[in-house]
GUDOLUM-414158 format. One record per residue (C-alpha): residue number from 1; chain; x, y, z negated. Coordinates in steps of 0.1 Angstrom, whole numbers, plus 5000, padded with zeros to 4 digits. Each point is the difference from the previous one (the first is absolute). Example, Ala and Ser with C-alpha at 12.3 -4.5 7.8 and 13.67 -1.06 7.14 Angstrom:
REM residues 2
pos	unit	xx	yy	zz
1	A	5123	4955	4922 .
2	A	5014	5034	5007 .
REM end
This chain:
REM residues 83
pos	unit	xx	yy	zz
1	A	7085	0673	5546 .
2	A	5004	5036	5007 .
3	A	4982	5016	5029 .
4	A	4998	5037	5015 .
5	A	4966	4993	5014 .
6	A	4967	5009	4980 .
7	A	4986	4980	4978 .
8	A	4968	4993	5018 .
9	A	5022	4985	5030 .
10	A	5005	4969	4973 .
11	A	4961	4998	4995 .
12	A	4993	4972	5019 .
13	A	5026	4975	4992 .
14	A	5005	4988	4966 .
15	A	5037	5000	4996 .
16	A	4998	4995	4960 .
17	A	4981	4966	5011 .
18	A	5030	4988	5021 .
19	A	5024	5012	4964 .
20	A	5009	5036	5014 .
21	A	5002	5031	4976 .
22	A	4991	5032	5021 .
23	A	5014	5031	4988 .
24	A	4989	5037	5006 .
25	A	5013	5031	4984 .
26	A	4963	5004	4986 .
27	A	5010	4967	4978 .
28	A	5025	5023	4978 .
29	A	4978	5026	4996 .
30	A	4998	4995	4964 .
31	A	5042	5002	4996 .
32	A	5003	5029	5024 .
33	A	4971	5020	4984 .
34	A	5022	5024	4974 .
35	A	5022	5007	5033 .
36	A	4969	5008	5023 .
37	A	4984	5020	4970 .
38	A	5031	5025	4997 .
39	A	5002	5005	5040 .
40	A	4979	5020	5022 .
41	A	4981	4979	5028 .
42	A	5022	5012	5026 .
43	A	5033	4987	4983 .
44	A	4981	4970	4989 .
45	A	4996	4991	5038 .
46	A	5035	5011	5004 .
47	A	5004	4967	4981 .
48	A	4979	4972	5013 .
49	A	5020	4996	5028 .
50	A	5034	4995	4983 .
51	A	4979	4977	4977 .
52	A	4984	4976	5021 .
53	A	5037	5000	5017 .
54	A	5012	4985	4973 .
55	A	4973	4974	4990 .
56	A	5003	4990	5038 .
57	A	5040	4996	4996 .
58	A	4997	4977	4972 .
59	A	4970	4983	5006 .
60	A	5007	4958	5009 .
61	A	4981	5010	5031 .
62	A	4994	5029	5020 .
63	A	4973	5002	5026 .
64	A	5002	5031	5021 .
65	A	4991	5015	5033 .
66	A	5014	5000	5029 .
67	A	5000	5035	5010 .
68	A	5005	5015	4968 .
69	A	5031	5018	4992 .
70	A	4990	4997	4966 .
71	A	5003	4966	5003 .
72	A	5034	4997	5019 .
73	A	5010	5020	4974 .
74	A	4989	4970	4973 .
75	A	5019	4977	5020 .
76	A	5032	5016	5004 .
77	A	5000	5004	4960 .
78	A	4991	4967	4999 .
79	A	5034	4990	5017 .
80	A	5022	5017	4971 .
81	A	4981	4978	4975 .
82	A	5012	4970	4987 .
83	A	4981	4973	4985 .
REM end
């Protein structure tokens, strides 16, 4: 499951329990590290977005928010994806 909500929204219910895999961009920090080391901080936010787009796209399940733009913008992606 891919989400564009913070992390501490998740806190309180234990998806892993119920056999759910969260996923944050924080979780590849360790493959994105030699990319984020050779950009500057402001082209490494340039980034995150575009990032956590595509996790979101591809992830079994998206959870978003209503109002978020961002999020519509998940979903429509989502719609050019096939399984």
């Amino acid at each position: 499951m891919s989400t564009d909500a913070d992390r501490r929204w998740f806190q309180d219910a234990d998806f892993e329990a119920s056999g759910w895999k969260l996923s944050f961009l924080a979780d590849y920090e360790s493959l994105l590290a030699q990319q984020r080391a050779r950009d500057t901080v402001d082209e490494w936010t340039k980034w995150q977005g575009p990032l956590e787009q595509i996790m979101c796209v591809y992830a079994r399940l998206f959870v978003g928010s209503a109002s978020s733009t961002f999020t519509r913008h998940i979903q429509e992606m989502r719609g050019y994806v096939v399984d």
